[in-house]
N, CA, C and O atoms as a Tripos MOL2 file, in Angstrom:
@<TRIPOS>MOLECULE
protein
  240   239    60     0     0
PROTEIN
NO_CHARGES

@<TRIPOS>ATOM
      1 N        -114.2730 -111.8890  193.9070 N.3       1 UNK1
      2 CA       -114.2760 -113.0310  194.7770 C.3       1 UNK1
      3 C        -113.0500 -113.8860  194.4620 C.2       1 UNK1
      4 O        -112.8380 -114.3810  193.3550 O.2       1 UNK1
      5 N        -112.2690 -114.0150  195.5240 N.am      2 UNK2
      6 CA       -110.7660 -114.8660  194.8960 C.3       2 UNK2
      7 C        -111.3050 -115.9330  195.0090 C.2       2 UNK2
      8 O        -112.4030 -115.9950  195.5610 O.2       2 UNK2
      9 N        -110.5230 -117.3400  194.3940 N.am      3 UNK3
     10 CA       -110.4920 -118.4240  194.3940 C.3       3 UNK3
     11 C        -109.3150 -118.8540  194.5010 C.2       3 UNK3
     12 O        -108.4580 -118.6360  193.6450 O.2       3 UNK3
     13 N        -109.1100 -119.5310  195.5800 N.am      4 UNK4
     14 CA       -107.9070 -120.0220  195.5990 C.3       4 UNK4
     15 C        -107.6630 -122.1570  195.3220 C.2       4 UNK4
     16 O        -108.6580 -122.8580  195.5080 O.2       4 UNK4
     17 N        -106.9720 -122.5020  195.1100 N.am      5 UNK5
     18 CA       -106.5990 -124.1020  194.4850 C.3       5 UNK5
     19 C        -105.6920 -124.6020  195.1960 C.2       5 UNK5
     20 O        -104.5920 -124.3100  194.7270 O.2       5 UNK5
     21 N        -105.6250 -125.2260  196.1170 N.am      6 UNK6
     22 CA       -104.4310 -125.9490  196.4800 C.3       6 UNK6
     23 C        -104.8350 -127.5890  196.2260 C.2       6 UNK6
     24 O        -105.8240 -128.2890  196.4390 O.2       6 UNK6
     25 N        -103.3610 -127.7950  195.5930 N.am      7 UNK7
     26 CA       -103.2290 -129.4350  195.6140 C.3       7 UNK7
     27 C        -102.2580 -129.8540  196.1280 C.2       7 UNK7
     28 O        -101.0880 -129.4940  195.9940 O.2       7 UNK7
     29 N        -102.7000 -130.6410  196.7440 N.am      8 UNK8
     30 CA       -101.8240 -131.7240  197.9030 C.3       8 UNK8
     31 C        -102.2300 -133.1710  197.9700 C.2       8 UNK8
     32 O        -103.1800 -133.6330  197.3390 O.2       8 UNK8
     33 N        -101.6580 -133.6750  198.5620 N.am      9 UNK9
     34 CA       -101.7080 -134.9700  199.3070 C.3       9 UNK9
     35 C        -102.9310 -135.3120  200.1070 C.2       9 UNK9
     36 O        -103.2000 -134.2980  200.7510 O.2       9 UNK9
     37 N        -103.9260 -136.3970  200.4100 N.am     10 UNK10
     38 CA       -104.6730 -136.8280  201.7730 C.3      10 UNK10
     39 C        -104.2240 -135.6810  202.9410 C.2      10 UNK10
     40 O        -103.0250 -135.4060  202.9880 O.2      10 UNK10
     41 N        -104.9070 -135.1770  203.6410 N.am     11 UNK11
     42 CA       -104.9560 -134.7060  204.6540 C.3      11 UNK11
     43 C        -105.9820 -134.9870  205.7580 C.2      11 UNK11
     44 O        -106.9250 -135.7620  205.5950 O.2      11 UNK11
     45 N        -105.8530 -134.6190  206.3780 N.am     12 UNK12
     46 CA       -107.2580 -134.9250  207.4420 C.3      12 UNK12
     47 C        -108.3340 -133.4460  207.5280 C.2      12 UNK12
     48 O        -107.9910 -132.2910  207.2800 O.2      12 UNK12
     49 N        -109.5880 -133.8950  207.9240 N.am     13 UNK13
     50 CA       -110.6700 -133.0370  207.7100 C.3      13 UNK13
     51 C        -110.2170 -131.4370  208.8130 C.2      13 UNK13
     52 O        -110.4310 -130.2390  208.6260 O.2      13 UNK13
     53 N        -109.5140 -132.2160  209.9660 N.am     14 UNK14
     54 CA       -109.3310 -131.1140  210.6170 C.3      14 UNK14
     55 C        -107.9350 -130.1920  210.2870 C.2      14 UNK14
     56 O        -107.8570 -129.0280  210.6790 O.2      14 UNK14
     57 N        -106.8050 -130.8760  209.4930 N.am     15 UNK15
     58 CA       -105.8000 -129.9180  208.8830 C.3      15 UNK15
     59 C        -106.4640 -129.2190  207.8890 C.2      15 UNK15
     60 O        -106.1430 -128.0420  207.7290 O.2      15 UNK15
     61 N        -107.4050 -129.7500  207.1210 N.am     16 UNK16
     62 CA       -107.8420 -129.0460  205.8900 C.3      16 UNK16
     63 C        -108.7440 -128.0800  206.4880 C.2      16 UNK16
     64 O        -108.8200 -127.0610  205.8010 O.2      16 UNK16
     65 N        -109.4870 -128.0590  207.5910 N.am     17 UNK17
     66 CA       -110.2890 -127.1250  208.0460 C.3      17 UNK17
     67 C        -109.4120 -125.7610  208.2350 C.2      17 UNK17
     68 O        -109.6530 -124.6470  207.7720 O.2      17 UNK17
     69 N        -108.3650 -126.1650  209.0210 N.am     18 UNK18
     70 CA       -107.4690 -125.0750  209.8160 C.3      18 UNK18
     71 C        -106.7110 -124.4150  208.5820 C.2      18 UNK18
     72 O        -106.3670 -123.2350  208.5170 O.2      18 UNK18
     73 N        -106.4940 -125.4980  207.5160 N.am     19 UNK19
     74 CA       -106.0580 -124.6250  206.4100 C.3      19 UNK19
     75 C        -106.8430 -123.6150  205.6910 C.2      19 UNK19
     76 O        -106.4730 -122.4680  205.4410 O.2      19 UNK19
     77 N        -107.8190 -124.0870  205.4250 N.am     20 UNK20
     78 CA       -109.1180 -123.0890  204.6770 C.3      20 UNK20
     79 C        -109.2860 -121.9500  205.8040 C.2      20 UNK20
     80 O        -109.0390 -120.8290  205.3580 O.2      20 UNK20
     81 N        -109.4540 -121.9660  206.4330 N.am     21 UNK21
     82 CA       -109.6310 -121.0410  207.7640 C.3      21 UNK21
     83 C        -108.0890 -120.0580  207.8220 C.2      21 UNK21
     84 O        -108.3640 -118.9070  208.1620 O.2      21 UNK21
     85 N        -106.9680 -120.2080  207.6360 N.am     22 UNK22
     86 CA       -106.1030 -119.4220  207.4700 C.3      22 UNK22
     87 C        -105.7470 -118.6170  206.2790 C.2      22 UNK22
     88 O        -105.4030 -117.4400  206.3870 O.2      22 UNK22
     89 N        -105.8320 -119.2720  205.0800 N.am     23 UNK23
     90 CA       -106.3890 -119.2060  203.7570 C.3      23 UNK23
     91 C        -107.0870 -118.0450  203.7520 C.2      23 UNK23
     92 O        -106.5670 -117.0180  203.3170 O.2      23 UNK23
     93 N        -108.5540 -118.0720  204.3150 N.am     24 UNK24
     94 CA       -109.4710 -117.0940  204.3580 C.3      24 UNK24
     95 C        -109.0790 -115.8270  205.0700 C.2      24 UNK24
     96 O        -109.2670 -114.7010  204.6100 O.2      24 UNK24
     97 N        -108.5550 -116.0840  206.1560 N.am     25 UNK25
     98 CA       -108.0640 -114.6070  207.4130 C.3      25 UNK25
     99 C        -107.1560 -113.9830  206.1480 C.2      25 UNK25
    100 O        -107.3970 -112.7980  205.9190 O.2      25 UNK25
    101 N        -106.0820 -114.6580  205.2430 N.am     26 UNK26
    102 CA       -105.2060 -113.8220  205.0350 C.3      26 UNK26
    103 C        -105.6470 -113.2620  203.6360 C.2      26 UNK26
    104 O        -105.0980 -112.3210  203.0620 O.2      26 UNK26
    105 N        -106.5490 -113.8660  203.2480 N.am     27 UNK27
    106 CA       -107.3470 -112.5770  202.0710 C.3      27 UNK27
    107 C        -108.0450 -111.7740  202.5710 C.2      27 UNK27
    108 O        -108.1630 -110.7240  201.9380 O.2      27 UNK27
    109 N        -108.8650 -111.9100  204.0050 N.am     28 UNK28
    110 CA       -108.9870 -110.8650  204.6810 C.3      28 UNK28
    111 C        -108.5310 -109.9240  204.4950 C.2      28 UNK28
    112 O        -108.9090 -108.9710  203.8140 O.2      28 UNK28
    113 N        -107.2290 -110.1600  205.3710 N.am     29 UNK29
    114 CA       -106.4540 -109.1210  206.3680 C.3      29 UNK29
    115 C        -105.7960 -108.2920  205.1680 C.2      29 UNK29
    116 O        -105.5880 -107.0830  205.2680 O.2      29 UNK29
    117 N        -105.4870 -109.0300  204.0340 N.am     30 UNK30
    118 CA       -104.5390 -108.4590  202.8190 C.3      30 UNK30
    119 C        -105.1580 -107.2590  201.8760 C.2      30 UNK30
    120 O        -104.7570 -106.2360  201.3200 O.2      30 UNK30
    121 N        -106.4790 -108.0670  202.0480 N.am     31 UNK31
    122 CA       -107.4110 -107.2250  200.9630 C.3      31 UNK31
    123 C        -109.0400 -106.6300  201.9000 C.2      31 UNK31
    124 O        -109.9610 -106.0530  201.3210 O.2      31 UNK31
    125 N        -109.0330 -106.7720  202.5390 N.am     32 UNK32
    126 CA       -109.9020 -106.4820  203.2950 C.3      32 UNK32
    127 C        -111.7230 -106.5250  202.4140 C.2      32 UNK32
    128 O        -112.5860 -105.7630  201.9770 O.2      32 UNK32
    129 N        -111.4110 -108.0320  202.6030 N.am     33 UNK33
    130 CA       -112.6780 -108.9620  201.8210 C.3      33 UNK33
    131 C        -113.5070 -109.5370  203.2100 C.2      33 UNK33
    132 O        -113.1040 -110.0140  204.2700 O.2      33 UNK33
    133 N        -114.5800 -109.3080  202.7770 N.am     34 UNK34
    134 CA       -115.8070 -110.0390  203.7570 C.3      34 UNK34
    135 C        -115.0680 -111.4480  203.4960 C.2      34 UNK34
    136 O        -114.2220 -111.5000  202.6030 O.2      34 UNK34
    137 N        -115.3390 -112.4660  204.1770 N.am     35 UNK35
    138 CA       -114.7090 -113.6790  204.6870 C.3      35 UNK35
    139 C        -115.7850 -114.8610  203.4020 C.2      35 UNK35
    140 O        -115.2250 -115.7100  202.7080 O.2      35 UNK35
    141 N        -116.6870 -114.7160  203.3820 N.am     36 UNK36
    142 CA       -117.8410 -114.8010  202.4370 C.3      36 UNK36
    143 C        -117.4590 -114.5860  200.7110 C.2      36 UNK36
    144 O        -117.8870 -114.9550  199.6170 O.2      36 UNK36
    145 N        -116.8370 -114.1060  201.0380 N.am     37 UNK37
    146 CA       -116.4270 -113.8600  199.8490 C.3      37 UNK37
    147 C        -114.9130 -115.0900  199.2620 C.2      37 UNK37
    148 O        -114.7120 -114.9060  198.0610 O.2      37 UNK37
    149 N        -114.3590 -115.7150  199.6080 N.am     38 UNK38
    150 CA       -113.5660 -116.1350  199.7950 C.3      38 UNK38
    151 C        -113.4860 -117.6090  199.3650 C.2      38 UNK38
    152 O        -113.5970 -118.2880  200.3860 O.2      38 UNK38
    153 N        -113.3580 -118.2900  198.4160 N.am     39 UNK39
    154 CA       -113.1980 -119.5230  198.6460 C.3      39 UNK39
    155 C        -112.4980 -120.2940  198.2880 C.2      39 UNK39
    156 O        -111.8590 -119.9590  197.2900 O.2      39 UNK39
    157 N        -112.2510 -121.5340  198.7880 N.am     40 UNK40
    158 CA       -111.0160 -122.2990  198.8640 C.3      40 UNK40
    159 C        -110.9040 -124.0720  198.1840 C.2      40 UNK40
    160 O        -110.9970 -124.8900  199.0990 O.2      40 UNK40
    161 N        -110.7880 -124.4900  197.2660 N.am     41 UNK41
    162 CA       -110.5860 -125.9550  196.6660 C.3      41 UNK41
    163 C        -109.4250 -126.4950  197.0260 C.2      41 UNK41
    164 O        -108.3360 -125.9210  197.0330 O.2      41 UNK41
    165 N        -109.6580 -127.6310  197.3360 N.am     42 UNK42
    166 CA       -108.7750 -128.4470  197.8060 C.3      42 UNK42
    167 C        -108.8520 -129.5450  196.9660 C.2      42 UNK42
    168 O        -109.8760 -130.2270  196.9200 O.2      42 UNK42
    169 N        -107.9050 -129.7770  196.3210 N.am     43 UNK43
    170 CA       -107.4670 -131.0420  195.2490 C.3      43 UNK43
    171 C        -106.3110 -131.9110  195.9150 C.2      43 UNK43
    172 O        -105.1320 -131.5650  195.9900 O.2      43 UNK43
    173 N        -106.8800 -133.1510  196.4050 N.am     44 UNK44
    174 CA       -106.1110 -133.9860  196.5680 C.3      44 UNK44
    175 C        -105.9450 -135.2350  196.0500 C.2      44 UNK44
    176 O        -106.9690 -135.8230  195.7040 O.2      44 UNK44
    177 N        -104.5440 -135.9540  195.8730 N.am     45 UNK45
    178 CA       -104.1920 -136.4030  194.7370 C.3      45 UNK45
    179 C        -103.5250 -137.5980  195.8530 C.2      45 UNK45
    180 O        -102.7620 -137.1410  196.7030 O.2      45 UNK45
    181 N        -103.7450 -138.8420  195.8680 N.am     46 UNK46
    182 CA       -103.2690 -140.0310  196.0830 C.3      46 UNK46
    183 C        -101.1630 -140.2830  195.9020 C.2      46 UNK46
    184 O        -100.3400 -139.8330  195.1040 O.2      46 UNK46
    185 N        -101.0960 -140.9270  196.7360 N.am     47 UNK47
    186 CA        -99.7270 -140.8900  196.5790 C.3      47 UNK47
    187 C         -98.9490 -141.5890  195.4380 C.2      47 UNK47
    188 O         -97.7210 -141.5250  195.3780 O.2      47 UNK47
    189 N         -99.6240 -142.1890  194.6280 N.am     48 UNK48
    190 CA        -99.8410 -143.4350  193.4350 C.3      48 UNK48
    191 C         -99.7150 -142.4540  192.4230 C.2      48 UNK48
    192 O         -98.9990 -142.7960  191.4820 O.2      48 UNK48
    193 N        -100.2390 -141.2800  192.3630 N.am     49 UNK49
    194 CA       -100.9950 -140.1540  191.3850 C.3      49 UNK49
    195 C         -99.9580 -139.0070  191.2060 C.2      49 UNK49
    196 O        -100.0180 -137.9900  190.5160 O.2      49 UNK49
    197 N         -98.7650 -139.5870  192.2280 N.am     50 UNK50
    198 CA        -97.9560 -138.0470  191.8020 C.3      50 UNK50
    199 C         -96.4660 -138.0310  192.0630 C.2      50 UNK50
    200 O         -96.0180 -138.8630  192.8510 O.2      50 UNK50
    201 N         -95.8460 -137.3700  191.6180 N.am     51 UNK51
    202 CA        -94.3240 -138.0270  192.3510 C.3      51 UNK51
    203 C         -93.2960 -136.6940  191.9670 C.2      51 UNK51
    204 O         -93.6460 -135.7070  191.3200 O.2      51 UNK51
    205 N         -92.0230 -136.9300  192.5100 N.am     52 UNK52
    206 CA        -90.8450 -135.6630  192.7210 C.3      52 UNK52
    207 C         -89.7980 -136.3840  192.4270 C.2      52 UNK52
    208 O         -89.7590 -137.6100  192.5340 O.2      52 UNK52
    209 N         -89.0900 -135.8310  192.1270 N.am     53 UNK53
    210 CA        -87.6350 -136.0860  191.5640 C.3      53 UNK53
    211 C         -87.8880 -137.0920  191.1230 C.2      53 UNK53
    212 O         -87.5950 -137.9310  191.9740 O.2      53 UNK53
    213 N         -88.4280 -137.7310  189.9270 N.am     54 UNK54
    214 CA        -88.0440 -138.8190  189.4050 C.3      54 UNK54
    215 C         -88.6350 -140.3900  189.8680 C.2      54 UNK54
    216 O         -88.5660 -141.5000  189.3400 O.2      54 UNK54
    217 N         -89.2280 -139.8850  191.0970 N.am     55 UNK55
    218 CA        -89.7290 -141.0070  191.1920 C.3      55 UNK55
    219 C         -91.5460 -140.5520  192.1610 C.2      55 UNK55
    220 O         -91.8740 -139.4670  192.6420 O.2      55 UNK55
    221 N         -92.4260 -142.0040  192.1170 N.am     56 UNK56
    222 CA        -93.3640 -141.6820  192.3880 C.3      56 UNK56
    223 C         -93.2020 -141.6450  194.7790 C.2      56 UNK56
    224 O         -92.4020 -142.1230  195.5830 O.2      56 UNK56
    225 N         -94.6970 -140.6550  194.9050 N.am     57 UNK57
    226 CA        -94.6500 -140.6360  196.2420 C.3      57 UNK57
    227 C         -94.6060 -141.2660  196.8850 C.2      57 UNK57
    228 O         -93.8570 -141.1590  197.8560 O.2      57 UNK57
    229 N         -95.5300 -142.4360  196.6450 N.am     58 UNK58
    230 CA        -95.7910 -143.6680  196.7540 C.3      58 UNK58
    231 C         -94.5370 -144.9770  197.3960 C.2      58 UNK58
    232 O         -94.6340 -145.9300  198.1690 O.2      58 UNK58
    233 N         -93.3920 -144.3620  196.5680 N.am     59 UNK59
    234 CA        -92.3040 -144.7020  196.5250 C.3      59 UNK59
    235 C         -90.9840 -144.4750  197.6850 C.2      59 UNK59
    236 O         -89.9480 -145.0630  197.9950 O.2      59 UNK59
    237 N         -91.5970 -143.4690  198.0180 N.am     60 UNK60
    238 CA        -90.6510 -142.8940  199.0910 C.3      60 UNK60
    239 C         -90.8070 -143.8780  200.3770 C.2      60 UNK60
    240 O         -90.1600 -143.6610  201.4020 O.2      60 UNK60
@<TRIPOS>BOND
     1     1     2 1
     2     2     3 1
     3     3     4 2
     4     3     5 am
     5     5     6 1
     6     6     7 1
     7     7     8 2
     8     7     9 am
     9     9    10 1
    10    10    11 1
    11    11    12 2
    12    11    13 am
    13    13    14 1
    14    14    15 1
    15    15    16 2
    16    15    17 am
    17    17    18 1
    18    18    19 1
    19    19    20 2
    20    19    21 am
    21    21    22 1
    22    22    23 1
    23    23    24 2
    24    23    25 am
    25    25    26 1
    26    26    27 1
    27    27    28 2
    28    27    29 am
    29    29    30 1
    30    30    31 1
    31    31    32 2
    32    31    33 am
    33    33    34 1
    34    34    35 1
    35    35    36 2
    36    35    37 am
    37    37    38 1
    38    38    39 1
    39    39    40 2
    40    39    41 am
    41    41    42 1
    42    42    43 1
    43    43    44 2
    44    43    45 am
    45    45    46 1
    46    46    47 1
    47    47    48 2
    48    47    49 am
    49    49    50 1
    50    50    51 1
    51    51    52 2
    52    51    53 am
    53    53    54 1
    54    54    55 1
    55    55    56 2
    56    55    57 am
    57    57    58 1
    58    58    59 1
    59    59    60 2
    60    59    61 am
    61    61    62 1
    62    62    63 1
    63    63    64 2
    64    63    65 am
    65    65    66 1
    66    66    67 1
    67    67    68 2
    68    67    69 am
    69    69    70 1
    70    70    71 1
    71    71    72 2
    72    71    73 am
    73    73    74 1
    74    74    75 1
    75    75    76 2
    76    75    77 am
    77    77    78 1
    78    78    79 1
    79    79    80 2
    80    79    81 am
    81    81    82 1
    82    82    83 1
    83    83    84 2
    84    83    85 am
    85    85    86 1
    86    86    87 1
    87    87    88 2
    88    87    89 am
    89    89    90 1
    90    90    91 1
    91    91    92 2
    92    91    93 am
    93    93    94 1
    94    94    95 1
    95    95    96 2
    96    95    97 am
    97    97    98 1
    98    98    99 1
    99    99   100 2
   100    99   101 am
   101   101   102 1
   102   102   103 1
   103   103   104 2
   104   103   105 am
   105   105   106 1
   106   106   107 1
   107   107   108 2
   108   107   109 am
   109   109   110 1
   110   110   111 1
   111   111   112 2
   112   111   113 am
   113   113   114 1
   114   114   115 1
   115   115   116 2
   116   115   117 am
   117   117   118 1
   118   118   119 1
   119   119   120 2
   120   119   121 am
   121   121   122 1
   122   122   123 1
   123   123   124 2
   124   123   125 am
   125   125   126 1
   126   126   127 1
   127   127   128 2
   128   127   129 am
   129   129   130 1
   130   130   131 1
   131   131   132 2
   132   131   133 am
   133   133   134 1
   134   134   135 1
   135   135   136 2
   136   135   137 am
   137   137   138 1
   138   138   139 1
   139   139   140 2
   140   139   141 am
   141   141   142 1
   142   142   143 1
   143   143   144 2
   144   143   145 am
   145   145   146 1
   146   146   147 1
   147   147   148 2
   148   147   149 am
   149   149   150 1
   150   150   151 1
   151   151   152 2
   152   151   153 am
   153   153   154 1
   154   154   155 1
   155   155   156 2
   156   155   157 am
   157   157   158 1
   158   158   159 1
   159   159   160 2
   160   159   161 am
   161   161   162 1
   162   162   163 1
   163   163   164 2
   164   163   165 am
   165   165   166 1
   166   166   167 1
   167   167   168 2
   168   167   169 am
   169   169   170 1
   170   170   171 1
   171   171   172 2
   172   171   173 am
   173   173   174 1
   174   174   175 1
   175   175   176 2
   176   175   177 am
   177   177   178 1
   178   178   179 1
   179   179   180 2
   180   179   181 am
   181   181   182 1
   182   182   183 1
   183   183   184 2
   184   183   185 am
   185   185   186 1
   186   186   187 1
   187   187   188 2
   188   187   189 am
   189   189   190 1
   190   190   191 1
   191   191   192 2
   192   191   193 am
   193   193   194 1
   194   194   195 1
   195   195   196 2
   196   195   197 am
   197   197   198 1
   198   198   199 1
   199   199   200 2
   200   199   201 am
   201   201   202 1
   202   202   203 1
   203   203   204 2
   204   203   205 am
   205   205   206 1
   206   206   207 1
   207   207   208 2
   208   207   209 am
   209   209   210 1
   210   210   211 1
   211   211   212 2
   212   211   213 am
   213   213   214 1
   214   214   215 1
   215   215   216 2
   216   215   217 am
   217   217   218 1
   218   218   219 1
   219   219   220 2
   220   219   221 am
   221   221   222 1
   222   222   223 1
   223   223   224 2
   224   223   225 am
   225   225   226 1
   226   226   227 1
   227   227   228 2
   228   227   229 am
   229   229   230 1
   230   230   231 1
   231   231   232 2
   232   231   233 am
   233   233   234 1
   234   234   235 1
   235   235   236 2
   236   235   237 am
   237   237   238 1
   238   238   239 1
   239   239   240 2
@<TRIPOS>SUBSTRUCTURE
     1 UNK1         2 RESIDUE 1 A UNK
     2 UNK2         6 RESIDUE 1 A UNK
     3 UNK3        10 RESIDUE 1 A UNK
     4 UNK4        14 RESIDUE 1 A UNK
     5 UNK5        18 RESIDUE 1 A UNK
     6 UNK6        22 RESIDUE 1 A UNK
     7 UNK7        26 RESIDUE 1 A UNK
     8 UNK8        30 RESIDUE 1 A UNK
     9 UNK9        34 RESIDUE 1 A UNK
    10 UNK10       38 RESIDUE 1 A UNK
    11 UNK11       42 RESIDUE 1 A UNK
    12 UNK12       46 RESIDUE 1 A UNK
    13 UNK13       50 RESIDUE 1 A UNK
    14 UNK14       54 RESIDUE 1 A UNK
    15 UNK15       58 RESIDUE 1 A UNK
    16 UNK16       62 RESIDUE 1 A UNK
    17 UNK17       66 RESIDUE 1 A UNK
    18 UNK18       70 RESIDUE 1 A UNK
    19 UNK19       74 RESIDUE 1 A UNK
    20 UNK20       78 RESIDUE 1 A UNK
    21 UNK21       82 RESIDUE 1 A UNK
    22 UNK22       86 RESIDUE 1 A UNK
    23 UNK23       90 RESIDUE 1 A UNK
    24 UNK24       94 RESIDUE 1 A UNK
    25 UNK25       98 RESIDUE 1 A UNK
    26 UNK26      102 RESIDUE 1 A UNK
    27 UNK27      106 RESIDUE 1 A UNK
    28 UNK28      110 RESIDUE 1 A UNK
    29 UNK29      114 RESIDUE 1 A UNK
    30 UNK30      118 RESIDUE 1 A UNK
    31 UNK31      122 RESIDUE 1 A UNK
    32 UNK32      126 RESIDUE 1 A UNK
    33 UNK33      130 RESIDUE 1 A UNK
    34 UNK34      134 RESIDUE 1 A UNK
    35 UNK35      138 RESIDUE 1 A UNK
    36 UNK36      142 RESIDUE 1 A UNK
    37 UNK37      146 RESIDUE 1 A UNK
    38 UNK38      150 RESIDUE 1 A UNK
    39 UNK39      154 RESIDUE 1 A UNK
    40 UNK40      158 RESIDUE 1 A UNK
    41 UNK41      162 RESIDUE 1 A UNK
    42 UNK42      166 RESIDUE 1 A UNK
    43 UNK43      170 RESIDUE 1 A UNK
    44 UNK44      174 RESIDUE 1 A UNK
    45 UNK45      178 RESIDUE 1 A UNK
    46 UNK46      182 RESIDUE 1 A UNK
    47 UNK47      186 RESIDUE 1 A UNK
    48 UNK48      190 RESIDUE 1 A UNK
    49 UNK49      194 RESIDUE 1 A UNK
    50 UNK50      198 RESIDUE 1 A UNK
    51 UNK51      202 RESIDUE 1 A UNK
    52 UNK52      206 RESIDUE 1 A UNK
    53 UNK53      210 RESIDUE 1 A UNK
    54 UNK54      214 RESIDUE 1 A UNK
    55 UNK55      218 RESIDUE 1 A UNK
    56 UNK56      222 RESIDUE 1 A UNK
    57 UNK57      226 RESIDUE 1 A UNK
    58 UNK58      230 RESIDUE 1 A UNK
    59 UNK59      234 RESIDUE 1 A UNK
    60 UNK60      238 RESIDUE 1 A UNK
């Protein structure tokens, strides 16, 4: 059973849907896994909570 982790940013319920939902087809299609089998965490992290080059997201 894979598990997959993505962390990101706030998203909305319906990007995160469409993401998990693509997520899933392509362990499908790759490995040819019942869909059930499949699941997906989503860790999201505040813009306060994380930052790139040197400075925070928040910031940008």
């Amino acid at each position: 059973m894979p598990i997959v982790t993505v962390q990101q940013g706030p998203r909305s319920v319906e990007l995160k849907r469409e993401l998990v939902k693509r997520i899933t087809d392509a362990f499908v299609a790759a490995y040819s896994l019942p869909p059930e089998t499949v699941q997906v965490w989503i860790h999201e992290f505040p813009a306060e909570s994380w930052g790139a080059a040197g400075k925070l997201t928040a910031d940008k």
